[in-house]
CHARMM-style PDB file with segment names, atoms N, HN, CA, C and O in Angstrom:
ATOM      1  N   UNK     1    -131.842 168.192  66.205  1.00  0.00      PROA
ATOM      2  CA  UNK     1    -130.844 167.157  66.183  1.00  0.00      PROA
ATOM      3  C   UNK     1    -129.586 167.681  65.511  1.00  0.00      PROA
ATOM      4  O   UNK     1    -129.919 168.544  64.699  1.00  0.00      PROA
ATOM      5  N   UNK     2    -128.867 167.581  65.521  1.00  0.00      PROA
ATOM      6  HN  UNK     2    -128.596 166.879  66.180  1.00  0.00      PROA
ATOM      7  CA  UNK     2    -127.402 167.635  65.404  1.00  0.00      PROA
ATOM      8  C   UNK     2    -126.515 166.486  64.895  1.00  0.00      PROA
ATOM      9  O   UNK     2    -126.163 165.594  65.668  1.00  0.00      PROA
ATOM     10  N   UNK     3    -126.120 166.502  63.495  1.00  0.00      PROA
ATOM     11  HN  UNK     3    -126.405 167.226  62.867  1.00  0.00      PROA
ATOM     12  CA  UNK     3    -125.681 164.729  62.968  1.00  0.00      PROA
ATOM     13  C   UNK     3    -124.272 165.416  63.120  1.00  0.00      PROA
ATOM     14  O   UNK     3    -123.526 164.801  62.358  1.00  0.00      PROA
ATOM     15  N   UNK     4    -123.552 166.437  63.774  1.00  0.00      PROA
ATOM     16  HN  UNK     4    -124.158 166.937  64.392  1.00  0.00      PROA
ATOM     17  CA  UNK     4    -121.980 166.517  63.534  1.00  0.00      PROA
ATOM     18  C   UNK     4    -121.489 165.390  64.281  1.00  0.00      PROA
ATOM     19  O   UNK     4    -120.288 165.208  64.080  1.00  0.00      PROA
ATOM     20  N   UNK     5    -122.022 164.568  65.079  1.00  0.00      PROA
ATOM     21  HN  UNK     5    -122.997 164.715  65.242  1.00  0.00      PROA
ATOM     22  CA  UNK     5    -121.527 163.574  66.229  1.00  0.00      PROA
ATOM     23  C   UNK     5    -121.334 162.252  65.224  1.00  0.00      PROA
ATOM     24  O   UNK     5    -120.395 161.465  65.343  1.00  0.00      PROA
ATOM     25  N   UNK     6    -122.424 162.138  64.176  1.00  0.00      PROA
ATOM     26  HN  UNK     6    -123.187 162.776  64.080  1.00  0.00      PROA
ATOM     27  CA  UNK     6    -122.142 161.054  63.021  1.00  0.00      PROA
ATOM     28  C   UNK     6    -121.092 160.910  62.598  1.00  0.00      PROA
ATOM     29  O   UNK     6    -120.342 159.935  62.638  1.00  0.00      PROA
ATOM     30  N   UNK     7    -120.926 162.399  61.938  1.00  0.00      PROA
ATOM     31  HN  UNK     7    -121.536 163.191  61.906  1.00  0.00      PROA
ATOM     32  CA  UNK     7    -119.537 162.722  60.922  1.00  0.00      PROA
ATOM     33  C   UNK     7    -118.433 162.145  61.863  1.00  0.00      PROA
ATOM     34  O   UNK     7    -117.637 161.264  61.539  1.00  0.00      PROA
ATOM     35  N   UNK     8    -118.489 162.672  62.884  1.00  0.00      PROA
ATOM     36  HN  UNK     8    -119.135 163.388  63.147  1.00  0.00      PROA
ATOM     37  CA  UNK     8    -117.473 162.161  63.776  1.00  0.00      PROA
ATOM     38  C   UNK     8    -117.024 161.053  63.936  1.00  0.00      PROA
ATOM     39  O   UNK     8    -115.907 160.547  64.037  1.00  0.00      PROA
ATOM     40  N   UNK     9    -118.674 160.535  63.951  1.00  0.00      PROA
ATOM     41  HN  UNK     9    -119.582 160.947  63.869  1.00  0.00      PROA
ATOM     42  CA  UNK     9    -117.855 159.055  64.681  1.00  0.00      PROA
ATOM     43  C   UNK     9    -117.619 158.343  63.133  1.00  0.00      PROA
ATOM     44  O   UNK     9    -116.717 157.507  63.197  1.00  0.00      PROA
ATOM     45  N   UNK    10    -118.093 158.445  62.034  1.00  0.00      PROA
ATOM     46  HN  UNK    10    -118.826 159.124  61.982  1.00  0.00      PROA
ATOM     47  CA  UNK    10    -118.028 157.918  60.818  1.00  0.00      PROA
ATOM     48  C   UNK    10    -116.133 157.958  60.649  1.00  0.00      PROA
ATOM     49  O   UNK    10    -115.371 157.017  60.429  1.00  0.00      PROA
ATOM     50  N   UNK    11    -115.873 159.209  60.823  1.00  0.00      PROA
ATOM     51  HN  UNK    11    -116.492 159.974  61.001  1.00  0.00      PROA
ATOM     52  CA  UNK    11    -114.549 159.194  60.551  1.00  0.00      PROA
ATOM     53  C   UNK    11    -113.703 158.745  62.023  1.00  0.00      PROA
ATOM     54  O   UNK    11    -113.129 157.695  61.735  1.00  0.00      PROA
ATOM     55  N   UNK    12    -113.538 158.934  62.787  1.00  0.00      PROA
ATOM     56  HN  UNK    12    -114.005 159.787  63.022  1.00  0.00      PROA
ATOM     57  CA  UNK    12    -113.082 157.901  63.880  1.00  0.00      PROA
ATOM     58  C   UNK    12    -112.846 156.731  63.344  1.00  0.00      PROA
ATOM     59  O   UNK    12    -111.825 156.243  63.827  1.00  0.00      PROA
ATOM     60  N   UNK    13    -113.652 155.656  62.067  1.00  0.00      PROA
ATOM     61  HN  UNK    13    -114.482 156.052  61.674  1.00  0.00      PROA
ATOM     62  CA  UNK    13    -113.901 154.736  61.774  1.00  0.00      PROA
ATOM     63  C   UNK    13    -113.307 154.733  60.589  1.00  0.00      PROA
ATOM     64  O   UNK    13    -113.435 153.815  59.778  1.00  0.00      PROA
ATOM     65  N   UNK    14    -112.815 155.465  60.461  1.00  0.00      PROA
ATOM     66  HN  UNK    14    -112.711 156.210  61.119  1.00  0.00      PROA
ATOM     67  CA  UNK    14    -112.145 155.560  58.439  1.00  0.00      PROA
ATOM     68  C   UNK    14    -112.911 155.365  57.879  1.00  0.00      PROA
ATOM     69  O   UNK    14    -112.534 154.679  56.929  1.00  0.00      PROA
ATOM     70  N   UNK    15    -114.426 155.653  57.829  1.00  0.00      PROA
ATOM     71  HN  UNK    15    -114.732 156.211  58.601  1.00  0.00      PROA
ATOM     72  CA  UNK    15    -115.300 155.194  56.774  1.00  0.00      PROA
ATOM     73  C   UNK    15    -115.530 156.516  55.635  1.00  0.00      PROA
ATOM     74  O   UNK    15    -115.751 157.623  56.127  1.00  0.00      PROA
ATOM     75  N   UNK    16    -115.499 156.439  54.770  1.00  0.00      PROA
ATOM     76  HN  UNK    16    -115.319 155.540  54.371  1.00  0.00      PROA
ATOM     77  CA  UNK    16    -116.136 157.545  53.649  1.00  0.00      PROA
ATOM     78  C   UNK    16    -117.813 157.424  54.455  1.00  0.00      PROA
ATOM     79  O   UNK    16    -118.402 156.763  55.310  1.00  0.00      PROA
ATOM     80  N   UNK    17    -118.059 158.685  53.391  1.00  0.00      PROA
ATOM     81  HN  UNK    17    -117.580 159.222  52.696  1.00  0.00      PROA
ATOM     82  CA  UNK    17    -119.955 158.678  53.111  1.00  0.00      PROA
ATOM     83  C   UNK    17    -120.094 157.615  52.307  1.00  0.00      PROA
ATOM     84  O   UNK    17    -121.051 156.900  52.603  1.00  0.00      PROA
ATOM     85  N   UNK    18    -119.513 157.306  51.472  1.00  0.00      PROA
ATOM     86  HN  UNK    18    -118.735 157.886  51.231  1.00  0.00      PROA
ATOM     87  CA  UNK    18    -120.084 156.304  50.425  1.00  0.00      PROA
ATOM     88  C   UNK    18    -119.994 154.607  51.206  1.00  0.00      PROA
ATOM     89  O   UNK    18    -120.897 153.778  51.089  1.00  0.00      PROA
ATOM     90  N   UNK    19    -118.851 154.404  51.894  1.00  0.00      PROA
ATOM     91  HN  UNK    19    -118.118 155.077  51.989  1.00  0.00      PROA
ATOM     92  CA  UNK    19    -118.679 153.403  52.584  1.00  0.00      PROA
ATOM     93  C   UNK    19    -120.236 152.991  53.775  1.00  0.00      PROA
ATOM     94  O   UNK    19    -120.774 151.941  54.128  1.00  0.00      PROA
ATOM     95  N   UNK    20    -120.453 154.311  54.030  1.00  0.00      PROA
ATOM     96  HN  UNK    20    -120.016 155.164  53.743  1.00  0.00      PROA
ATOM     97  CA  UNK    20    -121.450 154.397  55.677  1.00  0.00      PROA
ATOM     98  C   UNK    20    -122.436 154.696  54.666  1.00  0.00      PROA
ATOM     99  O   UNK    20    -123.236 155.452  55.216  1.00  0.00      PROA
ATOM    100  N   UNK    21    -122.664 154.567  53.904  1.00  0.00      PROA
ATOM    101  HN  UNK    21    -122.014 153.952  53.458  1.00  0.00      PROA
ATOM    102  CA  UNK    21    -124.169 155.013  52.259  1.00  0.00      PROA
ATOM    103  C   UNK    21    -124.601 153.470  52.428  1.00  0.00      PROA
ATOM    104  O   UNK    21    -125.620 152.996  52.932  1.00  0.00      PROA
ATOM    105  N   UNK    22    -123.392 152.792  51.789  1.00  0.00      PROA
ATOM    106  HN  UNK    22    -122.564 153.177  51.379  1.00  0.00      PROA
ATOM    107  CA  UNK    22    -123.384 151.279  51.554  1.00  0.00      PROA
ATOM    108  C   UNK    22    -123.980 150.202  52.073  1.00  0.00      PROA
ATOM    109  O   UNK    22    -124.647 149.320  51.533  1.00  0.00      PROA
ATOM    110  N   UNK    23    -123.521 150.455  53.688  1.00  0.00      PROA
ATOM    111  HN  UNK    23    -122.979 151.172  54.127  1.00  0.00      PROA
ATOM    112  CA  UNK    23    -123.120 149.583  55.019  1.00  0.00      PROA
ATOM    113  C   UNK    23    -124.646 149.816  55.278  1.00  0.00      PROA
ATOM    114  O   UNK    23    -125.305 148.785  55.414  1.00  0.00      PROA
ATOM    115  N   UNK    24    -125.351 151.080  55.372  1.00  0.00      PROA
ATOM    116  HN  UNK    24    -124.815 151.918  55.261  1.00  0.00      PROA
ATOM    117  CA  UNK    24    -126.764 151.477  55.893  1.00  0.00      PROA
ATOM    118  C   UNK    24    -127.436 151.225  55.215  1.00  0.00      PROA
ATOM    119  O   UNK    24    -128.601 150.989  55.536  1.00  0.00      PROA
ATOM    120  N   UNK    25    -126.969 151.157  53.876  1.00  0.00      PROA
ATOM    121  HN  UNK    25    -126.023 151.349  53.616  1.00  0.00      PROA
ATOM    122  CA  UNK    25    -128.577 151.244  52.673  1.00  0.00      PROA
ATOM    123  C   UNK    25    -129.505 152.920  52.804  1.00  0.00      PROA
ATOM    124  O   UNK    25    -130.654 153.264  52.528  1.00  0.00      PROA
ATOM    125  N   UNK    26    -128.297 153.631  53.365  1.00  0.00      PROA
ATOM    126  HN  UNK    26    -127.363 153.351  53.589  1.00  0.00      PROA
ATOM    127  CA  UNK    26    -129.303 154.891  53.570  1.00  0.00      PROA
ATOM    128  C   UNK    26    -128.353 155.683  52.138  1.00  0.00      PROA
ATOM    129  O   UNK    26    -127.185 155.451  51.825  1.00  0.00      PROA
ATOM    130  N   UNK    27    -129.179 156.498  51.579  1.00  0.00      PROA
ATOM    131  HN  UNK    27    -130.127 156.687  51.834  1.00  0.00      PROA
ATOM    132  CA  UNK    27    -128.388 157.340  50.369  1.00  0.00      PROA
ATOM    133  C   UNK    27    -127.361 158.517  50.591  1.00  0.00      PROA
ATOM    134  O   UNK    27    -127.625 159.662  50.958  1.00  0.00      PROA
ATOM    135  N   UNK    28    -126.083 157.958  50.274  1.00  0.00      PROA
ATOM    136  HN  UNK    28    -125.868 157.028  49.975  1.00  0.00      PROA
ATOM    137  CA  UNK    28    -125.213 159.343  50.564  1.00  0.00      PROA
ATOM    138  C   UNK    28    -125.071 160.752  50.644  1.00  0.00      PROA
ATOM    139  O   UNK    28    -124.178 161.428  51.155  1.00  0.00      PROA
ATOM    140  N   UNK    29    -126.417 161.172  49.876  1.00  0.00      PROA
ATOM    141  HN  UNK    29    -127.143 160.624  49.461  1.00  0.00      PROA
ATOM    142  CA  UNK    29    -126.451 162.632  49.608  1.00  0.00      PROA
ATOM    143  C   UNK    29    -127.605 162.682  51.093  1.00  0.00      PROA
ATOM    144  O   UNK    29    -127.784 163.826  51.512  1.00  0.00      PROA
ATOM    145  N   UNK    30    -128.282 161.662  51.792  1.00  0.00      PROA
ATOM    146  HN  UNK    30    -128.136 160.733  51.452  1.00  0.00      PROA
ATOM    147  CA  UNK    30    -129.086 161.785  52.986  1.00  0.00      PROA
ATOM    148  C   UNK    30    -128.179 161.822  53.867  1.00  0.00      PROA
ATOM    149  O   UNK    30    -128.153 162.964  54.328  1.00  0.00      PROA
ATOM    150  N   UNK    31    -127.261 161.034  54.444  1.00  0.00      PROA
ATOM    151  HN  UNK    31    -127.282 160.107  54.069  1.00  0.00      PROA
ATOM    152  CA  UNK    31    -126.242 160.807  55.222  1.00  0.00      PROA
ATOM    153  C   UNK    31    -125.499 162.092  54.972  1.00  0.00      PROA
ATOM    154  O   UNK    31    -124.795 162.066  55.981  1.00  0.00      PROA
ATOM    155  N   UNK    32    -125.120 163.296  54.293  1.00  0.00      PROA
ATOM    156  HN  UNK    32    -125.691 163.317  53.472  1.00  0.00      PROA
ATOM    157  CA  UNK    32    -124.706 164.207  54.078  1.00  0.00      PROA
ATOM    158  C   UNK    32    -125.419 165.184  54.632  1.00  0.00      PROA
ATOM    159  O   UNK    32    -125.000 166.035  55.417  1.00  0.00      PROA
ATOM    160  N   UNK    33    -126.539 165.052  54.205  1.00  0.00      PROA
ATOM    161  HN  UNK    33    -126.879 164.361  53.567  1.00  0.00      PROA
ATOM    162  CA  UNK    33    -128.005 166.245  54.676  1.00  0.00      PROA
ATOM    163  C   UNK    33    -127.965 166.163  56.207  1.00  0.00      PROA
ATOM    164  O   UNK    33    -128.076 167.211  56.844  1.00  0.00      PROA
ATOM    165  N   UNK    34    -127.757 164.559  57.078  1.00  0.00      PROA
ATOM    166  HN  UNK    34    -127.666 163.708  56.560  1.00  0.00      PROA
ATOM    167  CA  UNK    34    -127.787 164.817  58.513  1.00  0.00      PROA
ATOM    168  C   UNK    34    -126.337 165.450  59.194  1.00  0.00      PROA
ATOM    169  O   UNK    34    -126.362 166.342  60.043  1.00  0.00      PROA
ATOM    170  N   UNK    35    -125.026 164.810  58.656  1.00  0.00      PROA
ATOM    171  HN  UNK    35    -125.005 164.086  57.967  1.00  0.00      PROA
ATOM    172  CA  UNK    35    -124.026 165.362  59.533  1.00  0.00      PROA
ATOM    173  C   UNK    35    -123.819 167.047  58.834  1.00  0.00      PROA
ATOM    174  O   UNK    35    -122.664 167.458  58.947  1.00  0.00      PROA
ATOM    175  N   UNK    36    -124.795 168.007  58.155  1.00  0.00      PROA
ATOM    176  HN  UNK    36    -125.733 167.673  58.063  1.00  0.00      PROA
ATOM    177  CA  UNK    36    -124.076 168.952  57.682  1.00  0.00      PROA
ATOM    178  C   UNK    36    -125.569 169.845  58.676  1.00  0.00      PROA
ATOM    179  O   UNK    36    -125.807 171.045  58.545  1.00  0.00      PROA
ATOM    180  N   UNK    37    -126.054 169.274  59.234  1.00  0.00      PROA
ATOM    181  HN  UNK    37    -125.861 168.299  59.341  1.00  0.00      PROA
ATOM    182  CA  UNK    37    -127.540 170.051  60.145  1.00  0.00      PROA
ATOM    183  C   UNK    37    -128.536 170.121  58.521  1.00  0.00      PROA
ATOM    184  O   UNK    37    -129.096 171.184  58.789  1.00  0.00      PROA
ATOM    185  N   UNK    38    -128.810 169.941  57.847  1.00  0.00      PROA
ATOM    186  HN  UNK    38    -128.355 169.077  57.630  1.00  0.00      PROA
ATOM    187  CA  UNK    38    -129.736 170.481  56.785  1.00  0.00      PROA
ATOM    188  C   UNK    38    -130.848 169.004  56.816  1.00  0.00      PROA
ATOM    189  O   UNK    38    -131.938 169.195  56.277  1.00  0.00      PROA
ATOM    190  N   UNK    39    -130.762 168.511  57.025  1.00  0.00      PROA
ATOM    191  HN  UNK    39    -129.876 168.356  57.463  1.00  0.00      PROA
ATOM    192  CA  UNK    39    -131.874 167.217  57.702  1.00  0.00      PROA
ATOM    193  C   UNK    39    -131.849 167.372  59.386  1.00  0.00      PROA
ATOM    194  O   UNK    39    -130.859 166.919  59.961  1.00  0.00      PROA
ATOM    195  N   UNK    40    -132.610 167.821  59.959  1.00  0.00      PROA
ATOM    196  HN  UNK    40    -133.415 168.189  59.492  1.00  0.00      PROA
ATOM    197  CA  UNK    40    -132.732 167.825  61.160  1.00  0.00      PROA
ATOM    198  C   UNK    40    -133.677 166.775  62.332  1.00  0.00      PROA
ATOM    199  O   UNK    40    -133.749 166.858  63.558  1.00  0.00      PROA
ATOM    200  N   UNK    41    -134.206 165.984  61.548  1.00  0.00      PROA
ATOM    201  HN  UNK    41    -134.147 165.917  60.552  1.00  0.00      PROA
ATOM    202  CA  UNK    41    -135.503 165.038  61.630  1.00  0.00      PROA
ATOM    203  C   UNK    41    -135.797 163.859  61.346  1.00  0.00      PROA
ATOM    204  O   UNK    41    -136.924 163.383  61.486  1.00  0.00      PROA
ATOM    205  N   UNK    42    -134.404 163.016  60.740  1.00  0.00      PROA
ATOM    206  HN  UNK    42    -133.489 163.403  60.627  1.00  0.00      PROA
ATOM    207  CA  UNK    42    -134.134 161.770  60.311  1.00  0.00      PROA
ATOM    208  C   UNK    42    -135.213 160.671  61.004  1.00  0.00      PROA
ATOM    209  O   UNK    42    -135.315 160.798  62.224  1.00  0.00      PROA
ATOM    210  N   UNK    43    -135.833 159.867  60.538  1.00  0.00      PROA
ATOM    211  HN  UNK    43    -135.751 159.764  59.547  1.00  0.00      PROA
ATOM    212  CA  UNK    43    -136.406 158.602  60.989  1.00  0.00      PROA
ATOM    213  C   UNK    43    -135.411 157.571  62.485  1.00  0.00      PROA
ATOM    214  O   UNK    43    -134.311 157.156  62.850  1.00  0.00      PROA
ATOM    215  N   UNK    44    -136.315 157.624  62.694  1.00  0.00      PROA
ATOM    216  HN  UNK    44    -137.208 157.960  62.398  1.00  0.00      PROA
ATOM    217  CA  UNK    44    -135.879 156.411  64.233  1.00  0.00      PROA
ATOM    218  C   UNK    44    -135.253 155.158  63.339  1.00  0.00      PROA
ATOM    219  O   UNK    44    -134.116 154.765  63.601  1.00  0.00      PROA
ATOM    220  N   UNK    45    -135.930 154.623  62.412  1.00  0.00      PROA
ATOM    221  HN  UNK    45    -136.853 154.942  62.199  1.00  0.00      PROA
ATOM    222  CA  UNK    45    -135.179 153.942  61.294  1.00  0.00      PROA
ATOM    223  C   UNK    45    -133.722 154.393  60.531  1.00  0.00      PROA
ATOM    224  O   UNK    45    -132.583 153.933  60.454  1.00  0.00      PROA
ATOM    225  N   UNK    46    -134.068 154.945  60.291  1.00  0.00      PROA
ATOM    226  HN  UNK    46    -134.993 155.319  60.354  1.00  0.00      PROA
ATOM    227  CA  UNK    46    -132.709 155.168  59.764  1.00  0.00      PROA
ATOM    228  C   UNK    46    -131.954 155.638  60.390  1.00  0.00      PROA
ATOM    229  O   UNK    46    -131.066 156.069  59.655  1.00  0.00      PROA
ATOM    230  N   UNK    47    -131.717 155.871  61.596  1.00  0.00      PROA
ATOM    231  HN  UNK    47    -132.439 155.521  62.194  1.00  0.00      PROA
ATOM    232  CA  UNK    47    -130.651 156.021  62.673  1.00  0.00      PROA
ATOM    233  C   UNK    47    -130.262 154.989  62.686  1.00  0.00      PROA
ATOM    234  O   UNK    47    -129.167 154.676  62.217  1.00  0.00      PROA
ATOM    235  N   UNK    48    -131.378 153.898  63.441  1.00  0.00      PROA
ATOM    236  HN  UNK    48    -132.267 154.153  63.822  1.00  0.00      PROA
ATOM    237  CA  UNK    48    -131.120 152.658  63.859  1.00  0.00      PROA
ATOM    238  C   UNK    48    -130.030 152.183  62.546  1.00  0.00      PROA
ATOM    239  O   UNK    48    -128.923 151.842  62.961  1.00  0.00      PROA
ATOM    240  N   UNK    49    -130.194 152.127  61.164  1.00  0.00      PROA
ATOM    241  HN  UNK    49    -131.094 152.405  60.826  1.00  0.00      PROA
ATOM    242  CA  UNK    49    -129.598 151.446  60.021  1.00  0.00      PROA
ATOM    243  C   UNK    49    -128.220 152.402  60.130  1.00  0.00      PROA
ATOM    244  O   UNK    49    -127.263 151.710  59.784  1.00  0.00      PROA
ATOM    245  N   UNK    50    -127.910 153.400  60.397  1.00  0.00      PROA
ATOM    246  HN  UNK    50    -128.688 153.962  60.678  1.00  0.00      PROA
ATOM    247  CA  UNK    50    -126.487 154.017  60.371  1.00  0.00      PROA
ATOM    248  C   UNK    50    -126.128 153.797  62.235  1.00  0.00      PROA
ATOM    249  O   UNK    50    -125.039 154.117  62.710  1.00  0.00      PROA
ATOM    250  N   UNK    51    -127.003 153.344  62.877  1.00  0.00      PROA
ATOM    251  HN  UNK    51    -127.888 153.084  62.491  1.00  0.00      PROA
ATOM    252  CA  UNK    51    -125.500 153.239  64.195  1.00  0.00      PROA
ATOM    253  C   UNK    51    -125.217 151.684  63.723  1.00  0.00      PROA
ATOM    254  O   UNK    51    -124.101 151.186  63.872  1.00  0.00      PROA
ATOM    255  N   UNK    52    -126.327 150.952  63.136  1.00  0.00      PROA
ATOM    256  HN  UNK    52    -127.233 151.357  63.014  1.00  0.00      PROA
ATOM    257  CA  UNK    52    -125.838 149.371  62.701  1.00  0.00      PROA
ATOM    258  C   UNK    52    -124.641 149.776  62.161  1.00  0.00      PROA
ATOM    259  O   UNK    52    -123.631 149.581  62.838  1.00  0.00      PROA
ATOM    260  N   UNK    53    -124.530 150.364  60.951  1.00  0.00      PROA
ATOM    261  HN  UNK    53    -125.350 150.522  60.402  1.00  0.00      PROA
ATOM    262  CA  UNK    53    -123.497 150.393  59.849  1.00  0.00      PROA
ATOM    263  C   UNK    53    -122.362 150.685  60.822  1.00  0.00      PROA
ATOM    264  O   UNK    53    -121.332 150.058  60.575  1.00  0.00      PROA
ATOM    265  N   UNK    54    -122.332 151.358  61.690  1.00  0.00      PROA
ATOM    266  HN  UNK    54    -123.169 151.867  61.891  1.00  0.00      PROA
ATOM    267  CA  UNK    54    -121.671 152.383  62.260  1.00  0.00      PROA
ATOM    268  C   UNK    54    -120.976 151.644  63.481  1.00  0.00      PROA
ATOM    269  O   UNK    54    -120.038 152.165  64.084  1.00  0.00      PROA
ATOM    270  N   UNK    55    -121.617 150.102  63.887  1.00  0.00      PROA
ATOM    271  HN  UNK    55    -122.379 149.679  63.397  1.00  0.00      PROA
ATOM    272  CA  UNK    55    -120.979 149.388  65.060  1.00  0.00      PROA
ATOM    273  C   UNK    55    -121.450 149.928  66.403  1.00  0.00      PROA
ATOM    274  O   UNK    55    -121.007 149.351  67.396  1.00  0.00      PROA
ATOM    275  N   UNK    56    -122.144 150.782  66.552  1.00  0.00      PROA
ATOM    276  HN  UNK    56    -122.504 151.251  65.745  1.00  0.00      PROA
ATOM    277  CA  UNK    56    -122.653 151.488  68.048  1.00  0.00      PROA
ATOM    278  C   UNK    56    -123.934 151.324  67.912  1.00  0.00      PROA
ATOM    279  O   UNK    56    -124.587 151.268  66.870  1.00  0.00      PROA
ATOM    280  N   UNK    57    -124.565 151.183  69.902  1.00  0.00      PROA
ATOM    281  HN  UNK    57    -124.034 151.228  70.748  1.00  0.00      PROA
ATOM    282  CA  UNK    57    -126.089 150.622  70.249  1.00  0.00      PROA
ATOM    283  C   UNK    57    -126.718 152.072  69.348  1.00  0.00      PROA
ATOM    284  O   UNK    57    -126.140 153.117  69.050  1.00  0.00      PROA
ATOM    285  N   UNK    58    -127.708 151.749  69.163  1.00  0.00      PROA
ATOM    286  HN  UNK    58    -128.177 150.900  69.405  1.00  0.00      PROA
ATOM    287  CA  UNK    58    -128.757 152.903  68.581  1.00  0.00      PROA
ATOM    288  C   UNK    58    -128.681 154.028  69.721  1.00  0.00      PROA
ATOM    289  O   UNK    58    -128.279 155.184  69.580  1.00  0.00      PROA
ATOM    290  N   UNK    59    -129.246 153.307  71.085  1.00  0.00      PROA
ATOM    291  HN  UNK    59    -129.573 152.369  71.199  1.00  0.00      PROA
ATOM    292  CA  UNK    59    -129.140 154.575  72.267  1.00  0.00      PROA
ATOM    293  C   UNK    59    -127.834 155.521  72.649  1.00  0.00      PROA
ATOM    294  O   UNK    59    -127.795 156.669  73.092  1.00  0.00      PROA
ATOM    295  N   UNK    60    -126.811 154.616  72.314  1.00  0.00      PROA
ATOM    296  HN  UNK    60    -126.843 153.683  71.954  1.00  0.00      PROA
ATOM    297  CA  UNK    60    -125.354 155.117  72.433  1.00  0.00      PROA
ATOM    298  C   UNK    60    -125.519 156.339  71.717  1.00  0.00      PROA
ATOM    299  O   UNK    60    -125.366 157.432  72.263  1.00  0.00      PROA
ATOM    300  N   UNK    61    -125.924 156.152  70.126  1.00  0.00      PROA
ATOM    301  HN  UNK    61    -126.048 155.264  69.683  1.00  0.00      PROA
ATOM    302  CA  UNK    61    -126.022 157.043  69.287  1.00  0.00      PROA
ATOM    303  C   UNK    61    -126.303 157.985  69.360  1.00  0.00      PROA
ATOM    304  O   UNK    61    -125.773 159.054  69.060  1.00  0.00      PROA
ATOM    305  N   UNK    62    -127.689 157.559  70.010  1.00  0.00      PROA
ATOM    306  HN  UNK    62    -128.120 156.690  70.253  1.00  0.00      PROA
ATOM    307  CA  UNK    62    -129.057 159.263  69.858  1.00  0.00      PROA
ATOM    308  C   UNK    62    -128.307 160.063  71.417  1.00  0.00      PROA
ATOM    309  O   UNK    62    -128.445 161.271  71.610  1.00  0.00      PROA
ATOM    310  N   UNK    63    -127.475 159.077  72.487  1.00  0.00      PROA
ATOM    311  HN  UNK    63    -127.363 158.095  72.331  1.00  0.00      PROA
ATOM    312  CA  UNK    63    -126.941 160.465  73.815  1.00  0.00      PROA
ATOM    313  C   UNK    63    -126.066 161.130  72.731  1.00  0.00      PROA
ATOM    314  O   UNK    63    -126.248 162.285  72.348  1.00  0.00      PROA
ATOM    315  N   UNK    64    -125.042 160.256  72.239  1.00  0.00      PROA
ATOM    316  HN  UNK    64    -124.894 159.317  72.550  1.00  0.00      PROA
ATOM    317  CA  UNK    64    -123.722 161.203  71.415  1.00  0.00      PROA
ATOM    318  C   UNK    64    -124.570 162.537  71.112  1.00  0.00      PROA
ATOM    319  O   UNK    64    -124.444 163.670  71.575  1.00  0.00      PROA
ATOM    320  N   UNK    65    -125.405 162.053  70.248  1.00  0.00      PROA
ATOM    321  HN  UNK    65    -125.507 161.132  69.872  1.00  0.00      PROA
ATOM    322  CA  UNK    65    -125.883 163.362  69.272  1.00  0.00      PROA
ATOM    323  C   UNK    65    -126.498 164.219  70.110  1.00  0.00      PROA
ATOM    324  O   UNK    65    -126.197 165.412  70.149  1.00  0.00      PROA
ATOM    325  N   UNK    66    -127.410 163.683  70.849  1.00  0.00      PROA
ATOM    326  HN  UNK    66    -127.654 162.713  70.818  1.00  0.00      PROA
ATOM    327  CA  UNK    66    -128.063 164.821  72.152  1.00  0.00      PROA
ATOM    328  C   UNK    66    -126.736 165.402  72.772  1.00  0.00      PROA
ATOM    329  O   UNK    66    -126.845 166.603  72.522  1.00  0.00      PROA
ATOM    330  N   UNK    67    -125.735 165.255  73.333  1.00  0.00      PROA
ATOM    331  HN  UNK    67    -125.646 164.280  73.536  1.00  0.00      PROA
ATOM    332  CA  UNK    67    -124.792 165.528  73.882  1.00  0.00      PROA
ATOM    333  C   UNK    67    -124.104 166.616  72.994  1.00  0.00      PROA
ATOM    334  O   UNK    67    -123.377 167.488  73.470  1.00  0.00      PROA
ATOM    335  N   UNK    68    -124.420 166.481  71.540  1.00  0.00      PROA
ATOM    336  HN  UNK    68    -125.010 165.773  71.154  1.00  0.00      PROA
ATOM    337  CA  UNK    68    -123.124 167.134  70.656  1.00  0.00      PROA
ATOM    338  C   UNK    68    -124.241 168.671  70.726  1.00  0.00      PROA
ATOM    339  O   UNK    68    -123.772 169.809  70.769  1.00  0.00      PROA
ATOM    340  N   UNK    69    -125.503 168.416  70.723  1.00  0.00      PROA
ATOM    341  HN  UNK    69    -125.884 167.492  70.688  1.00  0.00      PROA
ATOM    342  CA  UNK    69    -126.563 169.392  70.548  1.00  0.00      PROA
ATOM    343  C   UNK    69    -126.522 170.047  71.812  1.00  0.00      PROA
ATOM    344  O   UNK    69    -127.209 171.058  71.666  1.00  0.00      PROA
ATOM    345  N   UNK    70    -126.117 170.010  72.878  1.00  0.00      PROA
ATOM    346  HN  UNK    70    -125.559 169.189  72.997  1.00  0.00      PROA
ATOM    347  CA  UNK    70    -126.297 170.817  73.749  1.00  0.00      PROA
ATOM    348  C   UNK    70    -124.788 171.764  73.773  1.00  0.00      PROA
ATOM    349  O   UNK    70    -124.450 172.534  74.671  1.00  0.00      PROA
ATOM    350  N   UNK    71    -124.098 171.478  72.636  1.00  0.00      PROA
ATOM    351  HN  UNK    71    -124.372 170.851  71.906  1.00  0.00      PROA
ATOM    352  CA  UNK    71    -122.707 172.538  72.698  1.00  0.00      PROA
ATOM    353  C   UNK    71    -122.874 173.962  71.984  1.00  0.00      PROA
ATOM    354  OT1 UNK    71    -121.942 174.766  71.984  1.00  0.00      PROA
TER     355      UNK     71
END
């Protein structure tokens, strides 16, 4: 998996990490671990809680990121 498509869309959104930490209930230094590749394996849950935070369908989410992984 590939979270650079997160970072992306996080900032598209003007959100900080701490803002998209908040919004998810997921921990900022985790949300860091996925858009930097060093978490590669994140929970189906906690996707789902950062595309919530994030305003996009969950499935929207997981093509972006499949999409960003095949570059």
């Amino acid at each position: 998996m590939n979270g650079r498509n997160i970072r992306l869309l996080r900032e598209e959104r003007g959100m900080t990490l701490n803002q998209l930490a908040t919004l998810s209930g997921v921990s900022k230094s985790y949300i860091s671990y996925i858009e930097r590749g060093m978490q590669k394996n994140p929970s189906i849950a906690i996707l789902e809680r950062i595309s919530l935070a994030l305003g996009i369908e969950f499935m929207e989410l997981i093509e972006q990121i499949n999409d960003c992984s095949k570059d």
